[in-house]
FIKE-103153 format. One line per field, with one value per residue: residue number from 1; x, y, z of N, C-alpha, C in turn. Coordinates in steps of 0.05 Angstrom, whole numbers, padded with zeros to 5 digits, always signed. Example, Ala and Ser with C-alpha at 12.3 -4.5 7.8 and 13.67 -1.06 7.14 Angstrom:
2
pos = c(1	2) $
n_u = c(+00264	+00257) $
n_v = c(-00114	-00045) $
n_w = c(+00156	+00142) $
ca_u = c(+00246	+00273) $
ca_v = c(-00090	-00021) $
ca_w = c(+00156	+00143) $
c_u = c(+00264	+00258) $
c_v = c(-00066	+00001) $
c_w = c(+00156	+00157) $
% end
This chain:
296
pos = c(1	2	3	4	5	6	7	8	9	10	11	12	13	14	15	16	17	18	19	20	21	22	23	24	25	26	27	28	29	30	31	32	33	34	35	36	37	38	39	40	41	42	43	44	45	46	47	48	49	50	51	52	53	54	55	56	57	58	59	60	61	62	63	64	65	66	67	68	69	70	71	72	73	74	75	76	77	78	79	80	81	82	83	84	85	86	87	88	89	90	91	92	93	94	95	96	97	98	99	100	101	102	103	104	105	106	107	108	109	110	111	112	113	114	115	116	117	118	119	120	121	122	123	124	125	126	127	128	129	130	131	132	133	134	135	136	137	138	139	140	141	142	143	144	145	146	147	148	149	150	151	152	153	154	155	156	157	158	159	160	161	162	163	164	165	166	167	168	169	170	171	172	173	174	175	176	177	178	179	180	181	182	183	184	185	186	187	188	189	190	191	192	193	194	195	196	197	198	199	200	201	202	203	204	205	206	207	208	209	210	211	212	213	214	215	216	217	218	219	220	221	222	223	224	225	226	227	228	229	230	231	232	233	234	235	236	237	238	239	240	241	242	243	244	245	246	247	248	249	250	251	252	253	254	255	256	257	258	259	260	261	262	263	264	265	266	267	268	269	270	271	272	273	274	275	276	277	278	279	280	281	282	283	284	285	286	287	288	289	290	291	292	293	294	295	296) $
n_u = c(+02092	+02105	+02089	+02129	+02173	+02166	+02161	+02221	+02247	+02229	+02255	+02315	+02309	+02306	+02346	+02397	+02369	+02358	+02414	+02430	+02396	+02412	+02455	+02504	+02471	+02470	+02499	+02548	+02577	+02614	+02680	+02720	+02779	+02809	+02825	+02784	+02787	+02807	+02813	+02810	+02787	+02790	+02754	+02766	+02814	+02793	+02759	+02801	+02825	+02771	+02764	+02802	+02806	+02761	+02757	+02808	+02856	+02860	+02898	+02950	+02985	+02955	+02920	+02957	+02963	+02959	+02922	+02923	+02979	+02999	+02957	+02906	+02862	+02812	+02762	+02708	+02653	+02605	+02544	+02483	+02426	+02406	+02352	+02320	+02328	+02346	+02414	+02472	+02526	+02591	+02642	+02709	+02762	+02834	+02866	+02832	+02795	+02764	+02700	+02678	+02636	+02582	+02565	+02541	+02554	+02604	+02659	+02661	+02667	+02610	+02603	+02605	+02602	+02556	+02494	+02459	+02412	+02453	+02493	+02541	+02538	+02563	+02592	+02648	+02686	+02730	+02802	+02868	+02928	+02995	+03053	+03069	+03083	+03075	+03029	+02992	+02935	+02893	+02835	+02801	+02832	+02812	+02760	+02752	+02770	+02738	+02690	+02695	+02714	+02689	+02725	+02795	+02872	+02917	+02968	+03033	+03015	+02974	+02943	+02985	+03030	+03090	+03081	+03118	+03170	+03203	+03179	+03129	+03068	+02998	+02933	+02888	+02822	+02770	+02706	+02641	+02576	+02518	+02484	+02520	+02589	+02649	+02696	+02758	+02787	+02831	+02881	+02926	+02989	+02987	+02946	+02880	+02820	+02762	+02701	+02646	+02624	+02615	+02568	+02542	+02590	+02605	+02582	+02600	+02587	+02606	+02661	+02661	+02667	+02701	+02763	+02776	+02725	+02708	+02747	+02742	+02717	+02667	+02672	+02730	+02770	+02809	+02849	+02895	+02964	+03027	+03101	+03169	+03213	+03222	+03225	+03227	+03194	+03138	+03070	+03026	+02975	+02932	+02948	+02950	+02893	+02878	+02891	+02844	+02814	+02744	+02733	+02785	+02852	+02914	+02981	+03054	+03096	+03129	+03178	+03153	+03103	+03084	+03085	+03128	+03190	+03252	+03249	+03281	+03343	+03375	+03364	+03314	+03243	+03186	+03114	+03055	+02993	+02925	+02871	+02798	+02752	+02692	+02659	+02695	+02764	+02828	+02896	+02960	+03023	+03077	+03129	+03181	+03183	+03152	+03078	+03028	+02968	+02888	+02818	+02852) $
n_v = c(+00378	+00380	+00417	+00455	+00441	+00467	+00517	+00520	+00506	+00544	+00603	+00576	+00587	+00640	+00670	+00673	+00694	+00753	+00773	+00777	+00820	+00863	+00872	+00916	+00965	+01016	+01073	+01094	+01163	+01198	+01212	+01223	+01236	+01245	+01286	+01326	+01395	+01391	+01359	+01308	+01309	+01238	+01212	+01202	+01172	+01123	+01101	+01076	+01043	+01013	+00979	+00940	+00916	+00880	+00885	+00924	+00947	+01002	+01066	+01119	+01110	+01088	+01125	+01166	+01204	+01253	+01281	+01302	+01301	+01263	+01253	+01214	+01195	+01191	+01151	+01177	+01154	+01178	+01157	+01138	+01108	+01061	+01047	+01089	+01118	+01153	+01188	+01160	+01160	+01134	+01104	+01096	+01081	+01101	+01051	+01005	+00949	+00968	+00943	+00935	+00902	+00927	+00959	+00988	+00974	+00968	+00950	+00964	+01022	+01051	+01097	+01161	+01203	+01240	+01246	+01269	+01273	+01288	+01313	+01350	+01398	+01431	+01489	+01537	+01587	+01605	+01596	+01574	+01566	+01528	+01521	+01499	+01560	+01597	+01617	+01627	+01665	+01629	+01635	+01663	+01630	+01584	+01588	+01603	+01554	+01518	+01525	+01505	+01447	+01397	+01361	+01368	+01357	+01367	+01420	+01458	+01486	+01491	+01531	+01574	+01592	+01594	+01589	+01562	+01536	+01488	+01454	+01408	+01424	+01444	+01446	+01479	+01481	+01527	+01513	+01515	+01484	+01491	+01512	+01488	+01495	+01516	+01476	+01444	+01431	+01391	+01392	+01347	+01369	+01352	+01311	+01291	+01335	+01341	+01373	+01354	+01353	+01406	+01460	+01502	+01496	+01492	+01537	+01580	+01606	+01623	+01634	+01682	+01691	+01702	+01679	+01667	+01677	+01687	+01723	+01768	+01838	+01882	+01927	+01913	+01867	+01824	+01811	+01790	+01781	+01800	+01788	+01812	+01826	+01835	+01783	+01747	+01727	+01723	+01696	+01721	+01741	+01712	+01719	+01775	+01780	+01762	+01801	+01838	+01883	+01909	+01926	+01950	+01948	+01960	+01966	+01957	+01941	+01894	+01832	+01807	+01827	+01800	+01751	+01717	+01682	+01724	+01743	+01762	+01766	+01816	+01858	+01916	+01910	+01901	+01902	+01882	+01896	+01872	+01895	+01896	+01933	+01970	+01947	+01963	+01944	+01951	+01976	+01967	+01991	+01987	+02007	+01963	+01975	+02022	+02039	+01995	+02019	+02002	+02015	+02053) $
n_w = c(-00263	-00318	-00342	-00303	-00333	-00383	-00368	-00359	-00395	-00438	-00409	-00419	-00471	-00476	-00443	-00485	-00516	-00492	-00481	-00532	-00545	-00509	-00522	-00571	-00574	-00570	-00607	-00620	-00611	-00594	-00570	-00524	-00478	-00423	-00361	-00307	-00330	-00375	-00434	-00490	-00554	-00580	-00622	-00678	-00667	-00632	-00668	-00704	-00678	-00663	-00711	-00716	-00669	-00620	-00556	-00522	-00484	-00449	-00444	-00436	-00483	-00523	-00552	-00556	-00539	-00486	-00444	-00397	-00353	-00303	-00284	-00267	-00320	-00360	-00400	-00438	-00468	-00518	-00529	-00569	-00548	-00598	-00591	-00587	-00547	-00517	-00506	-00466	-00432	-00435	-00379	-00380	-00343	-00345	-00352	-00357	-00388	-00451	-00477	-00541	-00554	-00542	-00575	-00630	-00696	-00693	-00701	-00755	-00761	-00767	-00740	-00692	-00730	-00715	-00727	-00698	-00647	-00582	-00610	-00629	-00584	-00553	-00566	-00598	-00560	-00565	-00590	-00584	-00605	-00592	-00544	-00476	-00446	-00495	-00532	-00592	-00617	-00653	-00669	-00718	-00759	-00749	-00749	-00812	-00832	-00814	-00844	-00889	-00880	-00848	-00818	-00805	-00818	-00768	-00762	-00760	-00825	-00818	-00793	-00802	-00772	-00729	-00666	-00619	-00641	-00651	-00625	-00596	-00609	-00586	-00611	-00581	-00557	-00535	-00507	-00498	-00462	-00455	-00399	-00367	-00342	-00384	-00428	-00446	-00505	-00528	-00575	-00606	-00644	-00709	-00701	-00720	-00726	-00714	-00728	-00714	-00664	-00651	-00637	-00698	-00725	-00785	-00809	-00774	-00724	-00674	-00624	-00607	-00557	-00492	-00469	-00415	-00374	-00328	-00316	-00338	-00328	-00342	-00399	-00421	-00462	-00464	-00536	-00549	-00527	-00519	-00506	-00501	-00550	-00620	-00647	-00609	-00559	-00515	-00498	-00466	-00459	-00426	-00372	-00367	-00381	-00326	-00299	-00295	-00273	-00249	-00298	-00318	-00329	-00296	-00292	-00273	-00332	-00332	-00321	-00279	-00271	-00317	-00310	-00330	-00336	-00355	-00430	-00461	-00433	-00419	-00447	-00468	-00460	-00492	-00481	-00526	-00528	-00561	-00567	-00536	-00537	-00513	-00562	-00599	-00629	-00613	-00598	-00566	-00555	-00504	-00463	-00416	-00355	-00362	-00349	-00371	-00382	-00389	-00409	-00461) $
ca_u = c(+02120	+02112	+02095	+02158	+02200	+02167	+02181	+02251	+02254	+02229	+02282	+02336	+02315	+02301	+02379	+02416	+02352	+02356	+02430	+02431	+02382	+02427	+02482	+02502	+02444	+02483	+02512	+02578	+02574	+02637	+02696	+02741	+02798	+02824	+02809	+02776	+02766	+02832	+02800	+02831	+02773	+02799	+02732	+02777	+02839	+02777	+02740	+02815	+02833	+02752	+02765	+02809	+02803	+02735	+02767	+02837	+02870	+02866	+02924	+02959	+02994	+02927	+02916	+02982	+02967	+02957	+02920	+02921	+03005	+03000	+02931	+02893	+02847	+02786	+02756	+02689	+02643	+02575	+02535	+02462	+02413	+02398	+02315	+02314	+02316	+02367	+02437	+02490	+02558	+02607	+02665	+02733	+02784	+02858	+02891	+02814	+02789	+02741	+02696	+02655	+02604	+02548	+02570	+02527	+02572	+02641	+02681	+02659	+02673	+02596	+02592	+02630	+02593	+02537	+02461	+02428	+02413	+02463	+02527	+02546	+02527	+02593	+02589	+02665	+02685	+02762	+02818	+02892	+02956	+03024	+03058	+03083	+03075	+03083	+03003	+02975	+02899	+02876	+02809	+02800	+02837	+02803	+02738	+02754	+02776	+02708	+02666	+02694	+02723	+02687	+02751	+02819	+02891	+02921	+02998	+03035	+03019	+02939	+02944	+03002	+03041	+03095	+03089	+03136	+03191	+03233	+03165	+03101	+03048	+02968	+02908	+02862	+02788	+02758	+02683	+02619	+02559	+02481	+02474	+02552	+02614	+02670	+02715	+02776	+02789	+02859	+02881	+02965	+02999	+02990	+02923	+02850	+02797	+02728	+02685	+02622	+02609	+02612	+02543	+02557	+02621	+02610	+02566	+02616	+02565	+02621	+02685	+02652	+02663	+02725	+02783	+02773	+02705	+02709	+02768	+02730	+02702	+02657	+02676	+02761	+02767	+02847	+02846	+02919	+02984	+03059	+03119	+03191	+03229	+03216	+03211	+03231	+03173	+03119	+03048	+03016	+02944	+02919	+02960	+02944	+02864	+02874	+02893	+02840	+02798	+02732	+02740	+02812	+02878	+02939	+03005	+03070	+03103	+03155	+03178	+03150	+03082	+03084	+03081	+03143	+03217	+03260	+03249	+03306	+03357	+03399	+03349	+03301	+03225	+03151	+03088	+03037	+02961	+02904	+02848	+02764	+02736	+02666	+02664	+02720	+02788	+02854	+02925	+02972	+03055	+03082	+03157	+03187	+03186	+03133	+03053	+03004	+02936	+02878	+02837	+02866) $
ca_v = c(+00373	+00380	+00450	+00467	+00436	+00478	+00534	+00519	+00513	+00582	+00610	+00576	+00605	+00668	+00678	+00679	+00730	+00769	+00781	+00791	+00842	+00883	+00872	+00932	+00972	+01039	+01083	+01115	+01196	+01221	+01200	+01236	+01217	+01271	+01291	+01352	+01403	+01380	+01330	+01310	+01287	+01220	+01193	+01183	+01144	+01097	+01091	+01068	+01019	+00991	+00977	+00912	+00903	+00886	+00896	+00938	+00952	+01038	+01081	+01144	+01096	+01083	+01144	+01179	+01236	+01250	+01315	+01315	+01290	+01260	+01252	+01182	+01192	+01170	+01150	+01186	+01153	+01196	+01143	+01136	+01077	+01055	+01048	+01119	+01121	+01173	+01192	+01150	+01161	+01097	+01118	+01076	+01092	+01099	+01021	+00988	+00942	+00967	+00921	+00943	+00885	+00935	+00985	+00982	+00981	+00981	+00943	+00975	+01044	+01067	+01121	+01188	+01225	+01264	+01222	+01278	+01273	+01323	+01323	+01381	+01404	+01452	+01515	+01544	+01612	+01605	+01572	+01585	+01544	+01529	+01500	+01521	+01599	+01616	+01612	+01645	+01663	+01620	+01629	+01665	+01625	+01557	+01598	+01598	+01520	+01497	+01536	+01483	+01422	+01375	+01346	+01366	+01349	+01406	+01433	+01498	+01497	+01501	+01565	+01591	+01603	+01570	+01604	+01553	+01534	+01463	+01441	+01386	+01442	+01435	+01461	+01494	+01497	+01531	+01514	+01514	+01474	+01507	+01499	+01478	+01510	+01514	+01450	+01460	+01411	+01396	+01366	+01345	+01372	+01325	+01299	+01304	+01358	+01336	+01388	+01355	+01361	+01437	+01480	+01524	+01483	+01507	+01566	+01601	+01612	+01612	+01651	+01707	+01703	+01709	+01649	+01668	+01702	+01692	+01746	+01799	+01854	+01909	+01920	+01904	+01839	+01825	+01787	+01780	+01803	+01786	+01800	+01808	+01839	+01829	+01757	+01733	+01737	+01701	+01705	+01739	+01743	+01707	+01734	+01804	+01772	+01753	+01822	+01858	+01890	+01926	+01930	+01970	+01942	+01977	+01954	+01963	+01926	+01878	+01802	+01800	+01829	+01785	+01722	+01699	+01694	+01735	+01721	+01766	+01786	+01847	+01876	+01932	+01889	+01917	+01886	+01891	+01888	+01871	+01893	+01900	+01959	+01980	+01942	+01970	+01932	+01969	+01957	+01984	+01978	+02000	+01989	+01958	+01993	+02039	+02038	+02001	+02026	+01995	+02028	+02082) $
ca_w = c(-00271	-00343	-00337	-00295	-00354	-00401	-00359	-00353	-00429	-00442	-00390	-00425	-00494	-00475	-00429	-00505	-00525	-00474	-00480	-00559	-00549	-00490	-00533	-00584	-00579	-00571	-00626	-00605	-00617	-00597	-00547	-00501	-00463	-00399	-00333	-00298	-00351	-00390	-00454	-00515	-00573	-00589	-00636	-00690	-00653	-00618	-00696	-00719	-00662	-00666	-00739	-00701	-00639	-00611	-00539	-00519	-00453	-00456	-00433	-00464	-00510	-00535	-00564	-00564	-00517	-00444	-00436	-00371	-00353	-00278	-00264	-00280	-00338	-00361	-00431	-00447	-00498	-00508	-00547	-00560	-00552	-00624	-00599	-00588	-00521	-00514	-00499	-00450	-00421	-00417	-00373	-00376	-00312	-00348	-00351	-00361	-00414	-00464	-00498	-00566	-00566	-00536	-00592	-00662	-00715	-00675	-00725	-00786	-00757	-00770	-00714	-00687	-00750	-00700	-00734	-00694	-00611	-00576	-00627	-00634	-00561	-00549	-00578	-00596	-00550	-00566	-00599	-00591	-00611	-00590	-00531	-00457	-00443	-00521	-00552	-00613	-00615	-00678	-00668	-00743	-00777	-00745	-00772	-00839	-00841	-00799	-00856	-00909	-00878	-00814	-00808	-00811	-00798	-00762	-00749	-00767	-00838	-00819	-00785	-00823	-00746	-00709	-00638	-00610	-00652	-00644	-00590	-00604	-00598	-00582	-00613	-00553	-00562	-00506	-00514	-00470	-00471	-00451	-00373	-00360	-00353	-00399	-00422	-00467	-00525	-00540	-00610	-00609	-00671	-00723	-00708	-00733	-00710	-00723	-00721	-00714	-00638	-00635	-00658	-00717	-00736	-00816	-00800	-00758	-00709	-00646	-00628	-00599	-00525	-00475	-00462	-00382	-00375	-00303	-00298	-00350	-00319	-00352	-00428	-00427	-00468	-00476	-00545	-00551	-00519	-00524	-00483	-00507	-00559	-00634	-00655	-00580	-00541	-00495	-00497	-00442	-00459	-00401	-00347	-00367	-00372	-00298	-00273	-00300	-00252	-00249	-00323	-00320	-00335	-00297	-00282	-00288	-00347	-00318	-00321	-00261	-00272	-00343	-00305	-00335	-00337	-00378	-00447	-00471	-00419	-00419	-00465	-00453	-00485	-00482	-00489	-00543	-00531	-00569	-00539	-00544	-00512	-00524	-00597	-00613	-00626	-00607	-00602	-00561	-00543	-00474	-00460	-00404	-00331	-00364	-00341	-00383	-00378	-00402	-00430	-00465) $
c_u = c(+02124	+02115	+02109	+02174	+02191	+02172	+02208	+02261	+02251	+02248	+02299	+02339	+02321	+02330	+02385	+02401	+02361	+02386	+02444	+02418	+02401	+02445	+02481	+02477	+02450	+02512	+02537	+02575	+02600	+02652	+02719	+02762	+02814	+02823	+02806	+02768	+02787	+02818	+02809	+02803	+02793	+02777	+02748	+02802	+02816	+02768	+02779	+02826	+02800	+02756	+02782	+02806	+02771	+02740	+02790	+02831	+02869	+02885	+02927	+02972	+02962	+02919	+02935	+02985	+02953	+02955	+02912	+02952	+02999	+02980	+02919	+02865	+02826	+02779	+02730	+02674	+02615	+02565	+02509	+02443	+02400	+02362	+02307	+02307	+02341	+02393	+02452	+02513	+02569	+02632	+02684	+02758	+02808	+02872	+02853	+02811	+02766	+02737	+02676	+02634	+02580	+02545	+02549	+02553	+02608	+02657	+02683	+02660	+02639	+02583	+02614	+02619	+02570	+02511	+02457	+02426	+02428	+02480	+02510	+02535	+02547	+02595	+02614	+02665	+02714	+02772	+02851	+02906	+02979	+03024	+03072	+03068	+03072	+03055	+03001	+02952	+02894	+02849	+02790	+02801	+02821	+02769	+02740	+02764	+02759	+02688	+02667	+02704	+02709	+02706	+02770	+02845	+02907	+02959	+02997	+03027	+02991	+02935	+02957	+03019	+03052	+03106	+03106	+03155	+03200	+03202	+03138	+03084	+03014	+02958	+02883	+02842	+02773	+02721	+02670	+02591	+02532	+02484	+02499	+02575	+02625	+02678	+02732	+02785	+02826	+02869	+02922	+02958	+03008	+02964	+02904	+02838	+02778	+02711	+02652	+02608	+02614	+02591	+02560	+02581	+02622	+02602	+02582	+02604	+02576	+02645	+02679	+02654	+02700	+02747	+02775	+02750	+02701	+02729	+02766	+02712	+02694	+02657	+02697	+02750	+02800	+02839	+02878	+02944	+03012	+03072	+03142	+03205	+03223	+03213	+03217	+03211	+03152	+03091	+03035	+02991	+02927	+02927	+02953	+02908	+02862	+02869	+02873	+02824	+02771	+02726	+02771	+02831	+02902	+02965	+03030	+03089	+03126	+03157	+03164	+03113	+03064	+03079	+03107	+03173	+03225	+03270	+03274	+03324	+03374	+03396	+03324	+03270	+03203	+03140	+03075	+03012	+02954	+02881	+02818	+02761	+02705	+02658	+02684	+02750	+02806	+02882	+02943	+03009	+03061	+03111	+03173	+03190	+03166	+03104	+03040	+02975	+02918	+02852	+02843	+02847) $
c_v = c(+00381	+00415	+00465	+00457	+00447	+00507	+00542	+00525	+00539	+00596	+00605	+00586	+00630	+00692	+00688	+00705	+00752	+00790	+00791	+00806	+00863	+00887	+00896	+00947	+01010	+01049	+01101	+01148	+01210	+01203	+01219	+01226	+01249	+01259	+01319	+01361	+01406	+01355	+01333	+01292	+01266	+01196	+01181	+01162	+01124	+01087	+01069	+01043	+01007	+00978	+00949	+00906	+00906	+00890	+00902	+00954	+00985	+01056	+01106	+01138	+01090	+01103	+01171	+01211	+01242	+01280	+01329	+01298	+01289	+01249	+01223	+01194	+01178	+01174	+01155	+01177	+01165	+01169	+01151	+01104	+01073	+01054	+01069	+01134	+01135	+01172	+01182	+01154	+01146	+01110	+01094	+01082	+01086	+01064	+00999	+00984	+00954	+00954	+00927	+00941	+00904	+00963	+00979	+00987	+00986	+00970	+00965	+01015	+01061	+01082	+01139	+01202	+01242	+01243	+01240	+01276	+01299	+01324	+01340	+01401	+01430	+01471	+01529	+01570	+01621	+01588	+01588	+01552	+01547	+01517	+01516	+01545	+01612	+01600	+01634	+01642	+01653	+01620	+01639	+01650	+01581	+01559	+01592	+01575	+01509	+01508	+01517	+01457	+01421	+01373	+01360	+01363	+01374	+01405	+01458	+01510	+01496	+01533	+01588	+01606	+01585	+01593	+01592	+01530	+01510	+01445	+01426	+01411	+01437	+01456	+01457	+01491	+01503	+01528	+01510	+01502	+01490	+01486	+01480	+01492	+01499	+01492	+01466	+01432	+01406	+01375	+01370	+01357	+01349	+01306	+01300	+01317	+01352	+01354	+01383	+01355	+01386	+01451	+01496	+01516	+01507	+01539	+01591	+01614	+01603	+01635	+01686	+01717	+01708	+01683	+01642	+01686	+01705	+01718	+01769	+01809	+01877	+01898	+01919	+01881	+01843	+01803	+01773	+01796	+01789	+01802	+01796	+01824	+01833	+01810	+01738	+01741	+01713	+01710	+01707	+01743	+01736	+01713	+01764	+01802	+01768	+01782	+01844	+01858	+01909	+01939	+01951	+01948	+01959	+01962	+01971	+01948	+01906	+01847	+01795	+01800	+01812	+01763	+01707	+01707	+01712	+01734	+01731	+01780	+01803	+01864	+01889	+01918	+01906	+01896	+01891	+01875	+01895	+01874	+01901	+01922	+01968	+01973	+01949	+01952	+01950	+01947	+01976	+01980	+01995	+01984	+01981	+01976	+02016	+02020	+02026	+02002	+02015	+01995	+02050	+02103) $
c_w = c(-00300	-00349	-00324	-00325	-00373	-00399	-00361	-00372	-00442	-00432	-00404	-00453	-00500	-00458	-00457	-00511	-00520	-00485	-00511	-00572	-00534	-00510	-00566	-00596	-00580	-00596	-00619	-00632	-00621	-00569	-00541	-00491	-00449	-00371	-00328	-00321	-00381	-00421	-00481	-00538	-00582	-00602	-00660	-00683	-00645	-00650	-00707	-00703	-00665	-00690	-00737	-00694	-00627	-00580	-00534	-00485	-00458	-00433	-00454	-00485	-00528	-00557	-00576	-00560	-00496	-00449	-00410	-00345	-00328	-00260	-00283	-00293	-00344	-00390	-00431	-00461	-00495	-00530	-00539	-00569	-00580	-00624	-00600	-00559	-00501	-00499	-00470	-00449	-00408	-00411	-00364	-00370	-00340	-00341	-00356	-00386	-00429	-00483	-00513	-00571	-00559	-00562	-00620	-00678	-00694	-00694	-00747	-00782	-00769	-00751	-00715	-00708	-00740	-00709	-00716	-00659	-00611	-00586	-00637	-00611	-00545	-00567	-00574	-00579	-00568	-00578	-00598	-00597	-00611	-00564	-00506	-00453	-00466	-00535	-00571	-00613	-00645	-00682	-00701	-00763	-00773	-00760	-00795	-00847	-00833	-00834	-00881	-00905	-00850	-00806	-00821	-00803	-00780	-00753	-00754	-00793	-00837	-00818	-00792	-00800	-00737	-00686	-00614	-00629	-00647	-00628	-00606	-00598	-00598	-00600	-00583	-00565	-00540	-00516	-00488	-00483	-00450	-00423	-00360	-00357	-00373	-00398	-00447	-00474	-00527	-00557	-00607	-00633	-00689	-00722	-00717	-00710	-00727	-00707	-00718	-00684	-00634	-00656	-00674	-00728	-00761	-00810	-00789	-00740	-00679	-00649	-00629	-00573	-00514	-00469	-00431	-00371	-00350	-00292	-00312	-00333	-00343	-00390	-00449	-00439	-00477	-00507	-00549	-00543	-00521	-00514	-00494	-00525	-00596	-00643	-00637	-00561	-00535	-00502	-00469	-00437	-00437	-00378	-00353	-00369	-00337	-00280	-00287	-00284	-00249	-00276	-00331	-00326	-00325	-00273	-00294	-00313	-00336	-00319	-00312	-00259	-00297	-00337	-00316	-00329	-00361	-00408	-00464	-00448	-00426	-00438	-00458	-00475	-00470	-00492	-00506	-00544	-00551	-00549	-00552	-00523	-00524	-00545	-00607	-00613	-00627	-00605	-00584	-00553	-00522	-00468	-00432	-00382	-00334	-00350	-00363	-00367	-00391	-00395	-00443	-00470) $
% end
């Protein structure tokens, strides 16, 4: 008997142990919030709500953008186990509670800066910006702001472009991680871009491949195209990426073949590619009801 009750007594010291060992043993990396291949980094909105709340109800109010409008969402966190006993993914359904306590440091906001494991596991291909059918390829000019800032806030006066006028517009990042397909990042206008989960962030060691490399053939690469009339026009780039074939490009120019409506009516509008051919960059204009070819 005595030795069951000293039993018992071990047991009941070792329950609180137990559970203030489980408890915050994981370092949060980076956090997400989408669905499918739709995801919006949101490490700094979660670092700015942990900084209160040790648990919150999560929704698109939560973070103050829905990058995937209709479909029930999920919250991402990549963390790793503080013993060293590598990398976890906590996933939290659209309207569930998340609660911090297993987090290291969740109040005091000391995580989301990479410490090493797999941040930085996404390697950039692409980046455009703007909103709707009307994108600009920023992928340059997001270069030359990764090579001196991790972080920054981003709108029209980053890129020095407003490709949709009067409208909330996204930053794109089409990236790919080793042994995965593609996902595409998307930052509202007006928020932060932390560049520390993509290889090469500073380096510039990205922004070399295709937006749709599934619909390149051969050695066409569209990098940029627009449809309309001089400062009324659509971007087109990926609809004219779709139809390329065999490595060719030929159509005839038309609303219709443009993918879109008409962006100026009762006016005669051409297209203007950018294009990669063999290393080479080109450019070309082709006006409405005419043939483009591609490539020349």
């Amino acid at each position: 008997m005595k030795m069951l009750r000293s039993v018992l007594l071990v047991a009941l010291f070792a329950i609180p142990f137990s559970s203030s060992a489980l408890a915050q043993q994981y370092q949060i990396l980076r956090a997400e919030y989408g669905a499918d291949n739709r995801w919006a980094d949101v490490t700094q909105q979660l670092k700015r709500i942990a900084s209160s709340n040790s648990t919150f109800r999560m929704g698109n109010s939560t973070f103050g953008v829905d990058p995937a409008p209709g479909v029930v969402k999920t919250l991402r966190i990549l963390a790793r186990r503080s013993s060293g006993g590598g990398n976890r993914t906590f996933e939290y359904r659209e309207g569930s509670t998340v609660d911090g306590a297993q987090f290291t440091g969740w109040s005091g906001g000391d995580w989301g800066n990479g410490g090493g494991g797999n941040y930085g596991q996404y390697r950039i291909i692409r980046a455009e910006y703007g909103a709707d059918n009307r994108w600009a390829d920023v992928t340059q000019q997001l270069r030359r702001i990764a090579s001196s800032d991790d972080t920054f806030r981003m709108g029209n006066s980053t890129f020095g472009i407003d490709p949709a006028p009067g409208v909330v517009k996204t930053l794109r990042i089409l990236a790919q991680r080793p042994g995965e397909g593609n996902r595409t990042f998307e930052y509202r206008e007006g928020s932060t871009v932390d560049g520390s989960q993509f290889t090469g962030w500073r380096g510039g060691d990205w922004g070399n491949g295709d937006w749709n490399n599934d619909n390149q053939r051969g050695d066409l690469r569209i990098i940029q195209a627009y449809y309309g009339i001089g400062n009324q026009n659509v971007n087109v780039t990926r609809q004219l990426q779709s139809q390329i074939r065999n490595g060719i490009l030929s159509l005839i120019v038309s609303n219709d073949s443009m993918g879109v409506g008409d962006p100026v009516p009762g006016t005669r509008k051409e297209v203007t590619v950018v294009y990669q051919y063999r290393g080479r960059e080109r450019r070309t204009t082709v006006q409405e009801n005419n043939t483009l070819n591609l490539p020349e």
